[in-house]
C-alpha positions as CSV (number, residue, x, y, z in Angstrom):
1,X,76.0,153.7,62.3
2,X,79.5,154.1,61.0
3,X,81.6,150.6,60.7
4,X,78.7,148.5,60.4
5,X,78.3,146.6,56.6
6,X,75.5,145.4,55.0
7,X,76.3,141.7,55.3
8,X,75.9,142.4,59.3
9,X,71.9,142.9,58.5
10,X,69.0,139.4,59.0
11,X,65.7,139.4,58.1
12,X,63.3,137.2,57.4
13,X,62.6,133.9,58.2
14,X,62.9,133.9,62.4
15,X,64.2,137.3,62.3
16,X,61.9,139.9,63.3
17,X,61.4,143.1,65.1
18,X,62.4,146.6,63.9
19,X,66.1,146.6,64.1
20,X,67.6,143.9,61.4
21,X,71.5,145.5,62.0
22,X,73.9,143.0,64.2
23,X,77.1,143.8,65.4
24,X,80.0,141.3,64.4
25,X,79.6,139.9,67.8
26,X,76.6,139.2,67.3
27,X,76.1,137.1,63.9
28,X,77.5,133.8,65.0
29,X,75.0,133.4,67.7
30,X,72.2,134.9,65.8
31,X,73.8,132.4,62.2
32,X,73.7,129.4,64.4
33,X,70.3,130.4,66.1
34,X,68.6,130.9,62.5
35,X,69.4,126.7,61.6
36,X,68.9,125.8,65.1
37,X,64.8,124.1,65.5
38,X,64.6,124.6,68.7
39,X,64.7,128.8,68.1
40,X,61.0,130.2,66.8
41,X,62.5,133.2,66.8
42,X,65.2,136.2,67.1
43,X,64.5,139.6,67.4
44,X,67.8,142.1,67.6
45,X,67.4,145.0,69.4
46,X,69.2,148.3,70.2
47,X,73.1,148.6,69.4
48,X,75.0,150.8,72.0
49,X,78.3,152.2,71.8
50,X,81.0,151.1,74.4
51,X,84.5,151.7,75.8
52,X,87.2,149.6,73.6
53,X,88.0,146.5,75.0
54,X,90.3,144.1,73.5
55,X,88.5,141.0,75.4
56,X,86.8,138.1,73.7
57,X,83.0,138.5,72.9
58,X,80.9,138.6,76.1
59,X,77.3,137.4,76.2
60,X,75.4,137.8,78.7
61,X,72.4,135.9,78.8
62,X,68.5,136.6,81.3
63,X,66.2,133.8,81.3
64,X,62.8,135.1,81.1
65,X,59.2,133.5,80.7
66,X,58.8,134.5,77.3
67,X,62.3,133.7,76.0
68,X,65.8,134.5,76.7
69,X,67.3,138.4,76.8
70,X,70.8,138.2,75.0
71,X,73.0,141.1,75.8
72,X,76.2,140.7,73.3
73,X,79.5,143.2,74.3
74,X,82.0,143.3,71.2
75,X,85.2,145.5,71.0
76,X,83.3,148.9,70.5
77,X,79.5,148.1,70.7
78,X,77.2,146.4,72.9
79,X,73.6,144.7,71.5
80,X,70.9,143.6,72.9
81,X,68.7,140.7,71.0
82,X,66.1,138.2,72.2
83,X,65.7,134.4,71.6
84,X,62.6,132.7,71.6
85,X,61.9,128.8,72.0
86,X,59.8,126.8,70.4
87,X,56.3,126.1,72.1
88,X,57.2,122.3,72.5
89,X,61.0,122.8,73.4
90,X,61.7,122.5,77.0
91,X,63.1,125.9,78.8
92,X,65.9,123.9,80.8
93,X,67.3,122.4,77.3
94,X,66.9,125.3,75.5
95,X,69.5,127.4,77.9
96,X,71.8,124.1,77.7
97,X,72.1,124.2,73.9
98,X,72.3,128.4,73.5
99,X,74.9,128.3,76.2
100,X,76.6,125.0,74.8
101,X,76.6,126.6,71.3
102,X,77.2,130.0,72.7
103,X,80.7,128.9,74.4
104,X,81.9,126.7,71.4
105,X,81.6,129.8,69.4
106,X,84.4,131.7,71.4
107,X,81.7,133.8,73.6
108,X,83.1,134.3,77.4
109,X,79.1,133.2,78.8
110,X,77.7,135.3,81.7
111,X,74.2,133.9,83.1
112,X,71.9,136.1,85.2
């Protein structure tokens, strides 16, 4: 994919899965998610073109049994990653403190 650089690549450590490139808007979260305990792990997904937009990062963010579904929009793509707790963290707090995190870091926070 044209525009992406290699600094925009994680692996290792809590980062799994098949895809290890991250959009821009996407490496905060996934940077702060990486130090946070309460994250066992974070496995990007697919990366999707999209119209310009000249809006702040959007994530939107699908509570799920297993974990929680991030969908990230930035200016030109769109990326989908997942965030799993940790078996002892509670589900409740662990939506509190991605969203908490998620809004000091300049993302515009959609919950569905």
């Amino acid at each position: 994919m044209t525009g992406l650089s290699r600094k925009q690549h994680r692996s290792g450590g809590k980062c799994g899965g098949s895809h290890t490139t991250l959009i821009d808007a996407a490496c905060r979260l996934v940077d702060f998610a990486r130090t946070e305990p309460s994250v066992k792990a974070i496995v990007p997904s697919y990366i999707a073109s999209a119209p310009s937009a000249n809006s702040q990062r959007k994530l939107m963010l699908s509570p799920k049994l297993s974990g929680l579904q991030c969908r990230i929009r930035g200016k030109r793509y769109v990326q989908e990653l997942w965030l799993y707790p940790a078996e002892e963290v509670d589900r409740h707090d662990f939506l509190q403190k991605i969203v908490g995190e998620a809004c000091r870091l300049g993302y515009d926070v959609i919950l569905r």
